[in-house]
N, C-alpha and C positions, 0 to 999 in steps of 0.2 A: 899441355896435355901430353900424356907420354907415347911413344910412337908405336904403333902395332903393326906389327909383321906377319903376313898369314902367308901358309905355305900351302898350294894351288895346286890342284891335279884336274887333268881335265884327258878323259880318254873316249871320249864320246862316239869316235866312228874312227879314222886313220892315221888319227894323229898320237901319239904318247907324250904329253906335255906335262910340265913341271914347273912353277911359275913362284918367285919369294915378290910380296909386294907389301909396299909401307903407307898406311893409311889410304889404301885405296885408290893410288895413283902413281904412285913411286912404284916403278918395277924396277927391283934392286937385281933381280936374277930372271930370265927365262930361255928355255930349253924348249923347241921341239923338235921330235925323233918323226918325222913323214913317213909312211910307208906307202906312196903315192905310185915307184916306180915299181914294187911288185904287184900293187890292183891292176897299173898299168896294161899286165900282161892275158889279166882278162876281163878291161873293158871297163871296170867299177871296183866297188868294193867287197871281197868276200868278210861274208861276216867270221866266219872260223877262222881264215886267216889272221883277222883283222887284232881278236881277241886276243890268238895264241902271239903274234906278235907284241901287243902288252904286255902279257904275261912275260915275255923273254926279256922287255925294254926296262922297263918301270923302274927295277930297281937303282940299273944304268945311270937315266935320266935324274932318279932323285941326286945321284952324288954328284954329278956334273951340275945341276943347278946350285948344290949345294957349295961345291966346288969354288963358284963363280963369287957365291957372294962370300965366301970366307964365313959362312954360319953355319950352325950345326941345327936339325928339328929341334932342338932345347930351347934355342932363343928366340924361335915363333912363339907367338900367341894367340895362333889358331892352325886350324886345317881345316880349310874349303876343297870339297872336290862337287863335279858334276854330275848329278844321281840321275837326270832327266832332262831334254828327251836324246833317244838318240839309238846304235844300235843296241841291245840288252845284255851279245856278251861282252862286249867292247868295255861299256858303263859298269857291269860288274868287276871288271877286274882295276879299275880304279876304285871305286866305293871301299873295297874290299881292303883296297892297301891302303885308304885315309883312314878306313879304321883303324886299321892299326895300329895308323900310326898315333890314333888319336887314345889308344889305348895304353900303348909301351912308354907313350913321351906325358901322360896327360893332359892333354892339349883338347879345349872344346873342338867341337865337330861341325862345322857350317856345312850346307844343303845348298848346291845352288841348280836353279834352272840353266840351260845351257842359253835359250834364248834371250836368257833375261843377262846372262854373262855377253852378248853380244852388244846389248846394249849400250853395258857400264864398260864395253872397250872404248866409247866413245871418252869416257871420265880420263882415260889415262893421258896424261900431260895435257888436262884439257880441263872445263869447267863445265859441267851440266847447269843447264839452265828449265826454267819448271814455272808451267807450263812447255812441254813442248809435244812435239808429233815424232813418232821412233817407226820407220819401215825398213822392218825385217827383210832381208830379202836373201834365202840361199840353197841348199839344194832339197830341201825338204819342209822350208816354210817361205811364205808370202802374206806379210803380215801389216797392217797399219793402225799401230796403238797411239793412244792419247795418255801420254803419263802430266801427272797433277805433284805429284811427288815423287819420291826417291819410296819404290815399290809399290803405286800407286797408279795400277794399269789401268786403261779401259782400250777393249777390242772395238774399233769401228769399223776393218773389214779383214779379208782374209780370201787365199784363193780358194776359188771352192772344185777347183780339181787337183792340178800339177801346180807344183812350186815353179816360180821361175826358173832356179838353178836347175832344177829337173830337166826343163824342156829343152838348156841351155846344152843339157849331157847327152838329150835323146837324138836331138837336131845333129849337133857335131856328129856323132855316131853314124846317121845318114849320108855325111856328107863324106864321111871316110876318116874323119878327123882321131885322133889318139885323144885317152882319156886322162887327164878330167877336159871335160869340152870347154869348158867358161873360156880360160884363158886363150885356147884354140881359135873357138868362133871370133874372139875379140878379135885375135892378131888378123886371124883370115879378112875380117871385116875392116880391117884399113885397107885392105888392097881394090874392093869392090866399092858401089855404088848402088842405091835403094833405088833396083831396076823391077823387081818381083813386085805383084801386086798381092800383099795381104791381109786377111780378115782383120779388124777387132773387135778386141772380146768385151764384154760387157759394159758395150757402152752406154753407158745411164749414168744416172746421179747417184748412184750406193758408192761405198769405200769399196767392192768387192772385187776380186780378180780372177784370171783362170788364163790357165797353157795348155790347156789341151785341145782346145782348137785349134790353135794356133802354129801346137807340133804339128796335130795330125792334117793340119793344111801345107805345110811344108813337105812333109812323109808325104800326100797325097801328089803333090808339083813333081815331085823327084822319080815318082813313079811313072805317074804321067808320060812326061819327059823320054823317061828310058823308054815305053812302051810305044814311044814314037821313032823312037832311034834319034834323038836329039840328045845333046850334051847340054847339063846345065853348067851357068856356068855361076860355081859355085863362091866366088868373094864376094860376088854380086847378093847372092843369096844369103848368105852369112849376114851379111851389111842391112839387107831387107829384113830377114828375122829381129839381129839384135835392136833396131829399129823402133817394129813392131813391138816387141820383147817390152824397152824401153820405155813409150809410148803409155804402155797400159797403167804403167808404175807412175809416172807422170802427170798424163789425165787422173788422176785419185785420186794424189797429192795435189793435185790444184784444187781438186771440188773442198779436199780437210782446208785447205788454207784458206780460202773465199769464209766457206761456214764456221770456221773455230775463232778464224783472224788470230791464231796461236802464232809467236815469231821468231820460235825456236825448232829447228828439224834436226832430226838424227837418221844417220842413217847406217845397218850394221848389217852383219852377214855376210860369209865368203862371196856374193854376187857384187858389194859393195867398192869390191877393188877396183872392178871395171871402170875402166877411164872415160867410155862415151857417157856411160850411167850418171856418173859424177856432173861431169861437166851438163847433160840435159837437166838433170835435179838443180843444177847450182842457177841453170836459168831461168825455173820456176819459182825459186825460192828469190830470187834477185826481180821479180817480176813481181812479189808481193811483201819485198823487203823484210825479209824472214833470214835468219843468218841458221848458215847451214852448216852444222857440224861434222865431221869425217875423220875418222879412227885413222890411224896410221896404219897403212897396207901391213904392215906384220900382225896387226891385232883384228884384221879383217878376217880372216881365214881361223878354225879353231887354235886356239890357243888358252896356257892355264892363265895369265896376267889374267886377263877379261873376266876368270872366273874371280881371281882376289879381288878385283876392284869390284864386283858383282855382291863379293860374299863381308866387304867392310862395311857396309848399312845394317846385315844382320847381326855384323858381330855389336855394333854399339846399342843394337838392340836385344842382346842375345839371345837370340833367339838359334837355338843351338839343337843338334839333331843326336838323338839317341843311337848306340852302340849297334840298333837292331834296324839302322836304316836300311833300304834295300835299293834298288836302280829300278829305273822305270822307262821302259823305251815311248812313251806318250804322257804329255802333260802342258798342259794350256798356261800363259802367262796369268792371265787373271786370276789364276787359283792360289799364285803370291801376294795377289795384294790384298 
């Protein structure tokens, strides 16, 4: 079968990426351009910044990926970029430049979900296996699907307030920490020990999650605290959150494992780098003899690879997106399958 090479844009919120991949696992080339250290300067992500940044990178980015692999857009045989979800002017100014490209080079035009590109980062140098269990986890989803096949969702829960990563950003922020928090709270949280005593959330037999208790119990300690004239002391509390945090992701994954007896797990999403995350996941999955799969930290965080490896199931199905596609800052996994 002859090899196909898609060429991969993925600008979904601060990242500018550019990604050449072959048969959906082969990443021959990828580029990405961060703009982490100017959000840095206020706290998250502006989205005007975020856009006009694209706009200034993009091009950049395509000849350095191109660069890399010694190919020119002629010798792909597609172009995937990420229409949804994400921010909307960020997502337009990639859409905008796969068209084109899909236009000048005539090259089909793949559509891909971002979440569902988190995914299939797990595919790269790796082998999906079907039946399995996929929990999303990062700053603006908290997810746990049952895939059957290769685009073949089914949602069994989902947070029904704050994403993890969210509460990961808002907590850090509390504590003083610089943004993005994930990385922050982790490091913070080797230094301390699970002294804090905190709630959890949703505890029952559903797939379902929430952080927003679980911030605003943290935010509530902290205030507390100061209104007493006491010092928290914060690695401690770090260590107790991410914990907590943990914990809920955990308890879920056990109740899907017990009821599915699935003994395949994925797990993706910028929160998925986290090392305690990992290592608690691997000993629920090792408790129910369930092999757990893990993307390699460069394809944990947004990236275009994840999008090609995402967008080679569509292409063998071609199921291919018209010139008048548009970006979409919301849109649910199961409306790909």
């Amino acid at each position: 079968m002859k090899d196909v090479y898609i060429l991969s844009v993925e600008t979904s919120c601060d990242e500018t990426s550019i990604a050449i991949v072959k048969n959906g696992e082969d990443v021959i080339a990828l580029t990405i351009l961060t703009q982490m250290d100017t959000h840095a300067n206020f706290g998250g992500v502006i989205p005007e910044i975020a856009s006009r940044m694209h706009t200034e990178n993009i091009t950049m980015v395509l000849e350095e990926t191109l660069n890399k692999a010694h190919m020119e857009v002629k010798d792909m045989d597609a172009i995937a970029v990420t229409y949804a979800p994400g921010l909307l002017g960020s997502l337009l100014v990639g859409v905008e430049f796969a068209k084109v490209l899909s236009y000048v080079y005539d090259k089909p035009l793949i559509k891909v979900n971002h979440l569902i590109g988190h995914i299939y980062a797990n595919k790269i140098n790796n082998k999906m296996k079907f039946p399995c269990l996929a929990l999303i986890i990062s700053g603006g989803h908290t997810e746990l699907i049952k895939m059957k096949d290769d685009y073949d969702f089914e949602l069994l829960g989902e947070t029904q307030d704050d994403a993890i990563g969210e509460a990961f950003d808002k907590v850090a922020r509390v504590l003083g920490l610089k943004y993005p928090g994930g990385p922050n709270i982790e490091k913070l949280a080797l230094e301390g020990q699970n002294t804090y005593k905190l709630p959890k959330m949703v505890n029952d037999n559903s797939y379902n999650f929430s952080y927003s208790g679980l911030k605003s119990a943290v935010i509530n300690l902290v205030n507390k605290e100061k209104n007493k004239g006491l010092e928290i002391n914060k690695a401690d509390l770090a260590c107790s959150f991410q914990t907590a945090a943990v914990d809920e992701l955990t308890r879920k994954l056990e109740i899907a494992l017990k009821e599915t007896n699935i003994k395949d797990v994925i797990i993706a999403g910028g929160v998925s780098a986290n090392k305690y995350l990992r290592e608690e996941i691997a000993k629920i999955c090792h408790k129910y003899k369930a092999k757990l799969n893990l993307p390699d930290f460069i394809y944990c965080t947004d990236n275009a690879a994840m999008i090609g490896a995402a967008a080679y199931p569509l292409y063998l199905k071609k199921e291919f997106a018209d010139l008048d596609l548009n970006a979409c800052s919301n849109a649910d996994i199961v409306e790909n399958s």
